[in-house]
C-alpha positions in Angstrom: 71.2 54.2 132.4 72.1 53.6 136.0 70.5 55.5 139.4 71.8 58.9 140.5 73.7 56.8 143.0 75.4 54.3 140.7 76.5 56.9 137.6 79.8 57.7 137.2 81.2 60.8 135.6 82.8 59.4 132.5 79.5 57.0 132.2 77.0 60.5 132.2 79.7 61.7 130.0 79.6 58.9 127.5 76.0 58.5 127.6 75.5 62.3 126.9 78.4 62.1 123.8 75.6 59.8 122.1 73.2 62.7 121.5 70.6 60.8 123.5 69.5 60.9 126.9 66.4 58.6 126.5 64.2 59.0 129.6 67.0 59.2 132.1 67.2 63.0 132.0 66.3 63.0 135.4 68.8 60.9 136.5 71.4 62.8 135.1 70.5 66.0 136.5 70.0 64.2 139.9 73.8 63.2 139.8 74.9 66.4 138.6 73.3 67.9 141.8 75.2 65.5 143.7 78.0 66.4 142.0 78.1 70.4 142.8 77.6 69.6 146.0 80.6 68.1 146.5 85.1 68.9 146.1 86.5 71.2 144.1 86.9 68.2 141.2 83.4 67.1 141.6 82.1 71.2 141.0 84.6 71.1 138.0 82.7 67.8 136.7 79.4 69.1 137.7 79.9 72.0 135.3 81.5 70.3 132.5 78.8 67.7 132.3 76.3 70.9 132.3 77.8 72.3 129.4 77.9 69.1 127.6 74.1 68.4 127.9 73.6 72.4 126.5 73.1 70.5 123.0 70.6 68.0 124.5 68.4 70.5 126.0 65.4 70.0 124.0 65.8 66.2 125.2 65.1 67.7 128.8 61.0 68.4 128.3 59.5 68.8 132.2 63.3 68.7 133.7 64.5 71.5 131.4 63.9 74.3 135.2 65.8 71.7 137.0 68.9 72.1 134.4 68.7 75.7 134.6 68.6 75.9 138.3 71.9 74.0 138.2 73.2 76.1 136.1 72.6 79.3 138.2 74.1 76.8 140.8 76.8 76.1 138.8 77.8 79.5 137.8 77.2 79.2 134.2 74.5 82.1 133.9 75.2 82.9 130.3 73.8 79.6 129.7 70.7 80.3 131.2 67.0 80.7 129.1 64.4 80.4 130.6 64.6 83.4 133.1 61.1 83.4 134.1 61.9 80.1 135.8 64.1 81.4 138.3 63.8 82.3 141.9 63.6 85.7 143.3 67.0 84.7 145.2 68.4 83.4 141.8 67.5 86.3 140.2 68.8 88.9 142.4 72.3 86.3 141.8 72.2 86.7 138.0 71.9 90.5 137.8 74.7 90.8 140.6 76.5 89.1 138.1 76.0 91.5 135.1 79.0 94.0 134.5 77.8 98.1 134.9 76.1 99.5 132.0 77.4 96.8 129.1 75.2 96.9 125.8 74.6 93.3 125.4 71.8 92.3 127.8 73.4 88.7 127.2 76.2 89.2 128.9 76.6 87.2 132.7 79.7 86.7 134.2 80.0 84.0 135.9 81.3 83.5 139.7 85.1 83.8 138.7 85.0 86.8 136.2 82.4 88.7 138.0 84.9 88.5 141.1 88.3 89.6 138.8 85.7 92.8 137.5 85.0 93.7 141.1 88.8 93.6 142.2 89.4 96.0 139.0 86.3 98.1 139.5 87.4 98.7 142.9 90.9 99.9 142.0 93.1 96.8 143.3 95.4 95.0 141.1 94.4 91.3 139.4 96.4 88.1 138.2 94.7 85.9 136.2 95.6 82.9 135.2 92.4 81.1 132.9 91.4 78.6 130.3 91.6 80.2 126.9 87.2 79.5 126.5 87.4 81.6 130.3 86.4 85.3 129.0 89.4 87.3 130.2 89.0 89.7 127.5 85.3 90.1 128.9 86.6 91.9 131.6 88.1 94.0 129.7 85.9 95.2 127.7 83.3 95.5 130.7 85.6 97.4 133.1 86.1 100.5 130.0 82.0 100.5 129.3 82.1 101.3 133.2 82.7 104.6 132.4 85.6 104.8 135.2 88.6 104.7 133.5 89.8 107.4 131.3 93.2 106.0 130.1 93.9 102.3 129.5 97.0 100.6 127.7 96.7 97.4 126.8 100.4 95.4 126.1 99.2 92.6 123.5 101.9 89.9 122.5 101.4 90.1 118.3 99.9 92.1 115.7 97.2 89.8 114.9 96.0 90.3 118.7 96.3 94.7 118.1 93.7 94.1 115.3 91.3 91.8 116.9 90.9 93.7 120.3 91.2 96.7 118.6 88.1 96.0 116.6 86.3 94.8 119.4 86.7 97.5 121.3 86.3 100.1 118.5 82.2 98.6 118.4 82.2 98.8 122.5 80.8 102.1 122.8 82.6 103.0 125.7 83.5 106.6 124.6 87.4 105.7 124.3 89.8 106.1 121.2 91.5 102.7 120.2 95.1 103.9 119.8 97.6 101.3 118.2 99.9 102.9 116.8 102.5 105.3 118.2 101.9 107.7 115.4 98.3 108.1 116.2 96.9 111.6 117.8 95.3 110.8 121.9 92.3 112.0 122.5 90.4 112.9 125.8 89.8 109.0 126.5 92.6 106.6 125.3 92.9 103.0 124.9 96.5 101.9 124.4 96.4 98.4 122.6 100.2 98.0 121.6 103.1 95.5 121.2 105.8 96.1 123.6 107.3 97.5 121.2 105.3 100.0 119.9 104.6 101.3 123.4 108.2 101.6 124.3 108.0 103.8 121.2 105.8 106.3 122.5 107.2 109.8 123.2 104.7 109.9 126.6 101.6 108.2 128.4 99.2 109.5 129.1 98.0 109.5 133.3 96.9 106.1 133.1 94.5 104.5 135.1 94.6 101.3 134.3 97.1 99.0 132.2 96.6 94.8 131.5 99.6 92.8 130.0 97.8 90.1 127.2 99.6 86.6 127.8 101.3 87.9 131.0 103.6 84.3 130.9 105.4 85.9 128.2 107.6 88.0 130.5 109.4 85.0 131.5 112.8 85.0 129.4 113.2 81.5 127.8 116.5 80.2 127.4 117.9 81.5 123.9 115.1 83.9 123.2 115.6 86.7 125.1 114.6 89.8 123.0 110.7 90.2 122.8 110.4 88.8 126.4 113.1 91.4 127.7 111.3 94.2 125.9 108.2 93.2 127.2 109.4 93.3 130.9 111.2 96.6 129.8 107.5 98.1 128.9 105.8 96.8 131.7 108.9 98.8 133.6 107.5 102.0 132.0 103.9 100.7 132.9 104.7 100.1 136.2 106.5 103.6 137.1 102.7 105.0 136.1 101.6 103.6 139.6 98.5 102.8 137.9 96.7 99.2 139.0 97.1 96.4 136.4 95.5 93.3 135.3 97.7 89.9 134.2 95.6 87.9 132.0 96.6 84.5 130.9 96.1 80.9 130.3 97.6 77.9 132.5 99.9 79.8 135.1 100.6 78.4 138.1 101.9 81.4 140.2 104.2 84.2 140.2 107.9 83.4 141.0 109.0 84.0 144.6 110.8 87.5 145.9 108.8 89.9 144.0 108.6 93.5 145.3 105.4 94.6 146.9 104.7 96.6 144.0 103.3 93.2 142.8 100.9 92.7 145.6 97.5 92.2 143.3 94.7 89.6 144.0 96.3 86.5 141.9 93.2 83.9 140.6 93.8 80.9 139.1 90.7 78.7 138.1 90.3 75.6 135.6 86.9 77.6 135.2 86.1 77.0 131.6 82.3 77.5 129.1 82.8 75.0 127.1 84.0 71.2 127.3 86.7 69.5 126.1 87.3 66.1 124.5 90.5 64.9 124.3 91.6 61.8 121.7 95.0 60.4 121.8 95.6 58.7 118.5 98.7 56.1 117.6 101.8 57.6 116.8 102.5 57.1 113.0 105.8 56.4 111.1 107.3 59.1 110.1 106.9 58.4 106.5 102.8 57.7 106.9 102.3 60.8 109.4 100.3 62.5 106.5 98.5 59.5 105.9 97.2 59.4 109.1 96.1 63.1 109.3 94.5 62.1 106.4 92.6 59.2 107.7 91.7 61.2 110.7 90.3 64.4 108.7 88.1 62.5 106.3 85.6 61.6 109.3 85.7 65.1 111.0 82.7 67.3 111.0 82.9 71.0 111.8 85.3 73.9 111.5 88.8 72.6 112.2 91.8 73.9 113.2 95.4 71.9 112.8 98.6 72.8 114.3 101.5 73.2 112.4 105.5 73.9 114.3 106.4 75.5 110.9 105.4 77.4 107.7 106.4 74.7 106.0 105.1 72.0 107.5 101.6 73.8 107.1 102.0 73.9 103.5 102.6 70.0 103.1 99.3 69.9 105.2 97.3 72.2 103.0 98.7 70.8 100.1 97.5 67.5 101.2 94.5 67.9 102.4 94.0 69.6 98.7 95.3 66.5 96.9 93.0 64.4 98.6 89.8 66.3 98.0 89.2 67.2 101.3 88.1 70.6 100.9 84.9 71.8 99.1 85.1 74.3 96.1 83.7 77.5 98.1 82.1 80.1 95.2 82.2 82.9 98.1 86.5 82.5 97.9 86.9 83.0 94.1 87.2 87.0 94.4 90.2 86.4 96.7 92.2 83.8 95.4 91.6 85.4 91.7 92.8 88.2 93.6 95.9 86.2 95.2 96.9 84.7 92.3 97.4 88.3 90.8 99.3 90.0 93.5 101.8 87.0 94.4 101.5 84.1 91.8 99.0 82.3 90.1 100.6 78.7 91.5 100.8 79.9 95.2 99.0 77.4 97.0 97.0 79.8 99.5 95.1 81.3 96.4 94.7 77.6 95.3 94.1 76.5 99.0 91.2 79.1 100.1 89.5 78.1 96.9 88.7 75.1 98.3 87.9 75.9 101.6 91.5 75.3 103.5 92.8 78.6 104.8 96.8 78.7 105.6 97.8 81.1 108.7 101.7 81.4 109.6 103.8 84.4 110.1 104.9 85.1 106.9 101.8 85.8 105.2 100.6 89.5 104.6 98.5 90.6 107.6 95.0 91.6 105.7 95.3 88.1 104.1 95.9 86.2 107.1 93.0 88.0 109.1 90.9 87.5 106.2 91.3 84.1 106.3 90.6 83.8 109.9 87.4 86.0 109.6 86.4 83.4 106.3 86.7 80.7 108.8 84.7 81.9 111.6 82.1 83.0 108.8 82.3 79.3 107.5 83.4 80.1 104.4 86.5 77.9 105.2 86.1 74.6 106.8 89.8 73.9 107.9 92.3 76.3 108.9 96.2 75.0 108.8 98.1 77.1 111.3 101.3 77.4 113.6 101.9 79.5 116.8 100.9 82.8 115.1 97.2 81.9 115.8 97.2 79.6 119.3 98.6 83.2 121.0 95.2 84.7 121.8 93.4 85.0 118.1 89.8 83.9 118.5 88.4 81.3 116.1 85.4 79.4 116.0 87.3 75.8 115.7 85.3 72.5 116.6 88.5 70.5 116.2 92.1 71.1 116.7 94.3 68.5 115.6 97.8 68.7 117.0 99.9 67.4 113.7 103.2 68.4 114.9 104.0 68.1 118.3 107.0 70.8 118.3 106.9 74.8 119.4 110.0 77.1 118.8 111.9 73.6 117.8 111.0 71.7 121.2 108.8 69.4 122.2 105.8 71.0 123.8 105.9 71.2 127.2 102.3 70.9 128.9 101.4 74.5 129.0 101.7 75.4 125.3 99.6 71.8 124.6 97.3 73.5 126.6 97.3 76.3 124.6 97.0 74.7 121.9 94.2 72.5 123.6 92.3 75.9 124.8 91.8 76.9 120.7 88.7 74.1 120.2 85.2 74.7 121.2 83.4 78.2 121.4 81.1 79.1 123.7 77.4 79.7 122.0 78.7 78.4 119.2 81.0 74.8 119.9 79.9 73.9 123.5 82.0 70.9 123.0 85.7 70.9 121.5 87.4 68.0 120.6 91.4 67.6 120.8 93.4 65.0 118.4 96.7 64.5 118.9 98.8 61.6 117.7 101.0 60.9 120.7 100.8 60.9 124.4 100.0 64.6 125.5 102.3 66.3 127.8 102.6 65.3 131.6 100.6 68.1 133.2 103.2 70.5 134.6 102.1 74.4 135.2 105.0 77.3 135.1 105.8 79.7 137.4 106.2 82.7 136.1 109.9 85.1 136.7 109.7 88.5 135.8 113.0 88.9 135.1 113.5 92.7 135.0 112.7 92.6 139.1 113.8 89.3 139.7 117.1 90.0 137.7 118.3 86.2 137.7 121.6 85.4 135.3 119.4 85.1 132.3 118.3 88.8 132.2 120.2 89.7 129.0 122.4 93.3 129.5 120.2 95.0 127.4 116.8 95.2 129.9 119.0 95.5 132.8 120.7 98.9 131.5 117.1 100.2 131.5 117.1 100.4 135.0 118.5 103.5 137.7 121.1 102.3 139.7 118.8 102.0 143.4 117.0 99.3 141.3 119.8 97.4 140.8 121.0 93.9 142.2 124.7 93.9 143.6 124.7 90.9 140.7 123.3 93.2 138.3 125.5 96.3 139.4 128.6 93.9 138.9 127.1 92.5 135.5 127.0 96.0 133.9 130.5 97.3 135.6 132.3 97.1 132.0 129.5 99.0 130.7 128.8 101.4 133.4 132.3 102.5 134.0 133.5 102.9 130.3 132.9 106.5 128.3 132.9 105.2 124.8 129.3 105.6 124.7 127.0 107.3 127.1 124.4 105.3 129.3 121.6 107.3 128.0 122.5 106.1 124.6 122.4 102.4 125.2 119.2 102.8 126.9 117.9 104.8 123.8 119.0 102.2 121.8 116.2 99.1 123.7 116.7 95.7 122.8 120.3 96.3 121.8 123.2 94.7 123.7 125.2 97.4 125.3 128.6 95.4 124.5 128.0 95.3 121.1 127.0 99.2 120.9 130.3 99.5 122.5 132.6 97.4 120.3 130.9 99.5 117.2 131.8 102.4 118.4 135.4 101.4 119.3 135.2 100.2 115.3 134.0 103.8 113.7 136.8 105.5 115.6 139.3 103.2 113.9 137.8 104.0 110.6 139.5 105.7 107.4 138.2 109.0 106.8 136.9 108.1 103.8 134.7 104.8 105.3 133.7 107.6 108.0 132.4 110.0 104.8 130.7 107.0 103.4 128.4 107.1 107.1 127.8 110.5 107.0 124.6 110.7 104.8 120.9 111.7 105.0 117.8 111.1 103.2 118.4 108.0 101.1 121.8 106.1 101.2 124.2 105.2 97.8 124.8 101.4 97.4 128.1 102.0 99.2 126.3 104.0 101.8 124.1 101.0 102.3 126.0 98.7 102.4 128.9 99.8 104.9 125.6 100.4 107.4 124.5 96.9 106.7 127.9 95.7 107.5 128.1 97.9 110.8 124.7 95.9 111.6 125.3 92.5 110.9 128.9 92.4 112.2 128.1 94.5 115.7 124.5 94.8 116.5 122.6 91.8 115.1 125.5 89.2 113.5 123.9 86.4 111.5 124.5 82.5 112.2 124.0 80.7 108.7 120.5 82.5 107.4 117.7 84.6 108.4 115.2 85.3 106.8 116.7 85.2 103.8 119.8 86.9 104.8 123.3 85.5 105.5 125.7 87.9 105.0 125.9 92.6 104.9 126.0 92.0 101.0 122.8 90.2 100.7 120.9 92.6 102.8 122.2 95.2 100.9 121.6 93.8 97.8 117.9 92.4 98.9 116.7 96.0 100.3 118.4 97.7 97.5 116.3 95.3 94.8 113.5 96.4 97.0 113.8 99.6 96.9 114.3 99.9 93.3 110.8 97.9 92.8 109.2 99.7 95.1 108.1 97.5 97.5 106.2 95.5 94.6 106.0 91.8 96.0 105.1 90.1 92.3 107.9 91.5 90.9 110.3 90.5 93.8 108.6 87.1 93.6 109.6 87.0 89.9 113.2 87.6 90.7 113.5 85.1 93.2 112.3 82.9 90.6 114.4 83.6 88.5 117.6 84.2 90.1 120.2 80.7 89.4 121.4 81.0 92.6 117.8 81.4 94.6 116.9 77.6 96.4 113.6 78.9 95.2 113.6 78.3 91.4 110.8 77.2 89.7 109.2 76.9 93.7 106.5 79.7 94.0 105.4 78.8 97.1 109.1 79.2 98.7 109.6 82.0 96.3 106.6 83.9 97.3 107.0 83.2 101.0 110.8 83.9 101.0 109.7 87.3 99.9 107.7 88.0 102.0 109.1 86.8 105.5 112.2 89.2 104.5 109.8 92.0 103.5 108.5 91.8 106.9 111.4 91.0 108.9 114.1 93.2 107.7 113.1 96.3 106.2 109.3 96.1 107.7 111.1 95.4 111.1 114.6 94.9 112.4 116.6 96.6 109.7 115.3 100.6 110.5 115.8 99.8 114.3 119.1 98.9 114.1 120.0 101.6 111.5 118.5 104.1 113.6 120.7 102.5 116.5 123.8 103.1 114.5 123.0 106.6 113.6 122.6 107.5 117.5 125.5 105.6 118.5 128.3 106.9 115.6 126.7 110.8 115.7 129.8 111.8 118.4 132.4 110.8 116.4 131.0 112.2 113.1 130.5 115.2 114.7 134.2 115.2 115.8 135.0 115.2 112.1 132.7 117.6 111.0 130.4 115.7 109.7 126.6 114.6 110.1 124.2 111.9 109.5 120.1 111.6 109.2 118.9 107.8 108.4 115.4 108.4 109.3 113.9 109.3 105.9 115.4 105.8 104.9 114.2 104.1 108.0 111.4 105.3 107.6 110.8 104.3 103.7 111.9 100.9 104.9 108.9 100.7 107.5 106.9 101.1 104.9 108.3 98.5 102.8 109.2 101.4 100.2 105.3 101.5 99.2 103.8 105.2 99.9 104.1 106.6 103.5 101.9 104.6 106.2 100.0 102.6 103.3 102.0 99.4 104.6 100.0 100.0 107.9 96.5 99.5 106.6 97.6 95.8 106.5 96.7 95.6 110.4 93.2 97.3 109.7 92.7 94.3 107.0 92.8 95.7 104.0 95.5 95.3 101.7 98.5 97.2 100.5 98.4 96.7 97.3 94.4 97.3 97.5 95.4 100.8 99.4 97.9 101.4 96.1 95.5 101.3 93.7 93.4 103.8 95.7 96.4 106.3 96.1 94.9 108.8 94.0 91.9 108.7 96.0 93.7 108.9 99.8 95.8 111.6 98.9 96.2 113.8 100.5 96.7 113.1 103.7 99.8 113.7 106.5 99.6 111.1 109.0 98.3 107.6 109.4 94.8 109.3 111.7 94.3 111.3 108.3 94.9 108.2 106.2 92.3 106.1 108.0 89.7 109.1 107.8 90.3 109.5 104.0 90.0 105.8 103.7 86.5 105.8 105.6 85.5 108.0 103.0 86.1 106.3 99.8 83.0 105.0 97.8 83.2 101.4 97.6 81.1 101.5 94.3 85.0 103.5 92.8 86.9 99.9 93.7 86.3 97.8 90.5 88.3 94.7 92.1 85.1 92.8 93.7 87.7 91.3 96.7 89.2 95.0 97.0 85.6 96.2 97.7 85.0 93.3 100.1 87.8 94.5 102.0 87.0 97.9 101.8 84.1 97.5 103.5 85.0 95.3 106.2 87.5 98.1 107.1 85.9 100.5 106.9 83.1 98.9 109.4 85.7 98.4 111.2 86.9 101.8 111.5 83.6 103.3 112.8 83.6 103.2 116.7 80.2 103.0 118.2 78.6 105.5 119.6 78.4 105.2 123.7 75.2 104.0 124.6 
């Protein structure tokens, strides 16, 4: 190796990538003292050639203080061993750096959190914009153990994220009770960790003190996907007329979008500032025909967990499939249980019973959401050595992935831009566990361009969609705005308070079905005027008032193109109540189904319009008609009640609130079984109790059990220390 003074940074880097410093430990070190005392871009190398010798430290021998006192110089205390080694002044530095009263002694921030926990500690707003390996949710977790906030709500962009910080803070100890759902009972001390959604269900909030917004870059509206993005700048609305201080976490921002009010004003940190390192390996772009191929190639000589990036369900199923074909997963005995277990509840040919079996775990957003977790938790327990994904895992789930191969190089059907990359780039390498992650991608990665991120509801640019801007009083308003609602505003059809009850609805089309209902016959208005559950008729002239007014349908989705398929899909539903392997076995067999003699379309058809119509969109919208045609029924002397229907749809026609025990990991078909055993119980607080108290040795399905006691582990907060 070459002097202090002749090393370059990619040379150390190289050298180090061996495994093998030789006797030039010394030298290194030397340069990477050079190197901190330098710009901003030689501290950034100095650090990330620090964390790349953590797996060479037994190499170090006599030099091993000298590492550690870079280090502490470096920031990286959590790296640091041999405490006895350190300075009185470096010591005083590492215990300024430990968050208040937090029950791992482990825990060090270093320089860049420990400044974001002070801000928040000290009651002033923070924006942070941070590597995914960064520790955001650290702060988190070590601002409620400080004992000083009572009331917290936490805005989360998926339901995957409610389960993961949910558990994590459920074992915190901090005294609080981890409330995510709007059905659930507060207690003295509250944690709010919602959807946007779900917390613009919420009758009240409580006096917060505190509120953070999870992947804060989401409030930007991106052409041609307005809805979640407009009801998460709706909720933060709600959030922000608390007046409590908040905290923006995110990944690869570079600032906030210019003219925003003062009630932004917050201390606004962004920082490369990562734990672990990153390798990056641009590959040649294949043929189309051979892009598999190529995977292949590349996956036979990778070693550790790895993760691989999918744009689409089905492009993650040809990548499972293949990497099953070729023998590149192991036969795992600890994964028979579940896929025995999957094979009976959807179909023995599905290829994520098959899949798991051999070590290849499939995550997309049409799978149940106690077997997608599961698989995720299989795969940070090593039980699965590859883990085919799309987007529903790069949003903020934690793995423990090596290697993330980037086999698609698409994201909502575009090209990715340079910040989801990054995102995508953020998921390899752990810290303690993967100090170096390595990236494969088979084309040139994205020019590096950062976003600035609009919040549209204040910034109220032309691409605010109608429905977030009715939300607002009229002294918040724009003179744009003002004029954009006008048609709305000044007609009497349907009262503002209304459209604003109806969130994430256009107003227009709330009008225009209103106008329709009036010009119904009397007998089409009878058929509306139901409660409880609806006749086929009933059903489907709601279904029609949905899909031609409030939510029309361009060719399919998800599994619906037209009011008489919905009707006729949630009516099969209902009349097999909510029993997926029978619904599988009719999509099978139906002539006219593209999924004949195709269990894997069959069973994921199924379920991605289990979960997106009745389990979603179809209750909120009939519950918006019901609101929005109650006027004129009551003109004719007549009434109607949908929410005992809604509400049966929610639960995907299975028993009431079963359906939610999917979030908590453990299976609703698992919680069926066990009905006799839950019941009774009134609410979904009661549920979980009841379900904490079954005896695992009464489950005779050895994966049930498994479950069972995962969740309920889960379930049992920690007792503040």
């Amino acid at each position: 190796m070459a002097t202090s003074d002749e090393l370059t940074t990619p040379a150390l880097r190289a050298r180090i990538s061996t495994g093998d410093l030789g006797d030039e430990a010394f030298q290194a070190l030397s340069f990477i003292a050079s190197l901190l005392s330098g710009g901003r871009a030689d501290v950034s190398n100095a650090r990330d050639l620090l964390i790349r010798m953590l797996d060479l430290r037994s190499q170090l021998g006599p030099n091993e203080r000298a590492f550690e006192a870079l280090l502490r110089e470096a920031g990286l205390f959590a790296y640091i061993q041999a405490l006895d080694g350190l300075s009185t002044g470096d010591l005083v530095a590492l215990e300024a750096h430990r968050p208040l009263d937090f029950p791992d002694p482990d825990v060090v921030f270093h320089p860049v959190q420990a400044r974001a926990y002070r801000y928040l500690l000290s009651g002033r707003s923070v924006i942070l914009s941070a590597p995914t390996s960064f520790g955001k949710s650290l702060i988190l977790d070590a601002v409620l153990r400080s004992g000083r906030f009572d009331n917290v709500a936490v805005v989360v962009p998926t339901l995957a994220l409610i389960d993961e910080t949910r558990r994590r803070l459920s074992r915190l100890g901090s005294g609080h009770r981890v409330i995510s759902h709007p059905s659930q009972s507060l207690g003295d001390r509250n944690v709010l960790v919602m959807t946007q959604e779900r917390l613009l269900e919420l009758e009240t909030l409580p006096q917060l003190d505190l509120f953070m917004i999870d992947e804060f870059y989401k409030l930007s509206i991106p052409a041609g996907q307005p809805d979640r993005s407009a009801l998460l700048n709706h909720a933060l609305h709600r959030l922000m007329k608390t007046g409590a201080p908040f905290y923006f976490a995110g990944p690869n921002v570079q600032t906030l979008a210019e003219g925003l009010p003062d009630l932004f004003e917050a201390a606004f940190i962004a920082t490369d500032y990562a734990t672990v390192a990153v390798d990056m390996v641009t590959l040649p772009r294949p043929r189309r025909e051979e892009r598999i191929a190529a995977l292949l190639d590349l996956c036979q000589d990778l070693e550790g967990p790895t993760l691989i990036y999918c744009s689409r369900p089905e492009s993650a199923r040809s990548v499972a499939a293949a990497l099953l074909d070729a023998s590149l997963g192991r036969r795992v005995d600890g994964m028979n249980d579940a896929a025995e277990w999957v094979a009976r509840e959807f179909h023995p040919d599905w290829l994520v019973g098959r899949a798991i079996r051999h070590g290849i775990g499939i995550h997309h957003g049409k799978l149940p959401r106690a077997l997608a977790q599961y698989q995720v938790d299989s795969f940070n327990d090593g039980l699965l050595d590859w883990l085919v994904c799309t987007s529903t895992l790069i949003e903020g789930v934690n793995t423990t992935a090596k290697n993330v191969v980037v086999y698609d190089h698409i994201l909502n059907g575009r090209t990715l831009d340079y910040f989801s990359f990054a995102n995508i780039k953020g998921r390899s390498g752990r810290m303690r566990r993967h100090f170096v992650g390595k990236v494969y991608i088979f084309r040139a990665p994205p020019s590096e361009q950062l976003p600035t991120v609009d919040i549209p509801l204040y910034s109220q640019s032309d691409e605010v969609p109608e429905s977030l801007l009715v939300q607002l009083e009229d002294h918040e308003l724009t003179e744009r705005s003002r004029e954009r609602l006008r048609d709305v505003l000044d007609q009497d059809l349907v009262p503002v308070d209304t459209l604003r009850m109806n969130a994430g609805v256009d107003p227009a089309r709330q009008i225009e079905l209103v106008r329709h209902v009036r010009s119904l016959s009397d007998t089409d208005l009878r058929l509306l005027a139901w409660a409880g559950l609806p006749t086929y008729d009933q059903l489907q002239l709601a279904s029609r008032l949905i899909v031609d007014f409030l939510n029309p349908i361009s060719g399919r989705q998800h599994g619906v193109a037209s009011a008489s398929q919905l009707t006729f899909r949630l009516n099969l539903a209902r009349s097999l109540d909510g029993d997926v392997r029978s619904l599988v076995e009719q999509e099978l067999a139906n002539p006219r189904s593209e999924f004949v003699d195709k269990p894997d379309g069959a069973v994921e058809a199924t379920l991605d319009f289990l979960r997106h119509w009745p389990g979603f969109l179809f209750p909120k919208l009939l519950i918006a008609v019901q609101n929005l045609i109650r006027p004129a029924l009551a003109e004719a002397r007549l009434s109607a009640d949908y929410s005992v229907f809604a509400a049966q749809c929610l639960n995907l026609f299975l028993p009431d609130q079963v359906v939610v025990l999917e979030e908590y990991g453990f299976p609703a078909q698992a919680a069926q079984s066990l009905i006799g055993q839950l019941r009774p119980y009134h609410d979904l607080d009661s549920l979980l109790v009841r379900l904490s108290e079954v005896d695992p040795g009464s489950v005779s399905d050895a994966f049930e059990r498994e479950l069972l006691i995962r969740t309920q582990d889960g379930l049992r907060p920690s007792a503040p220390a």
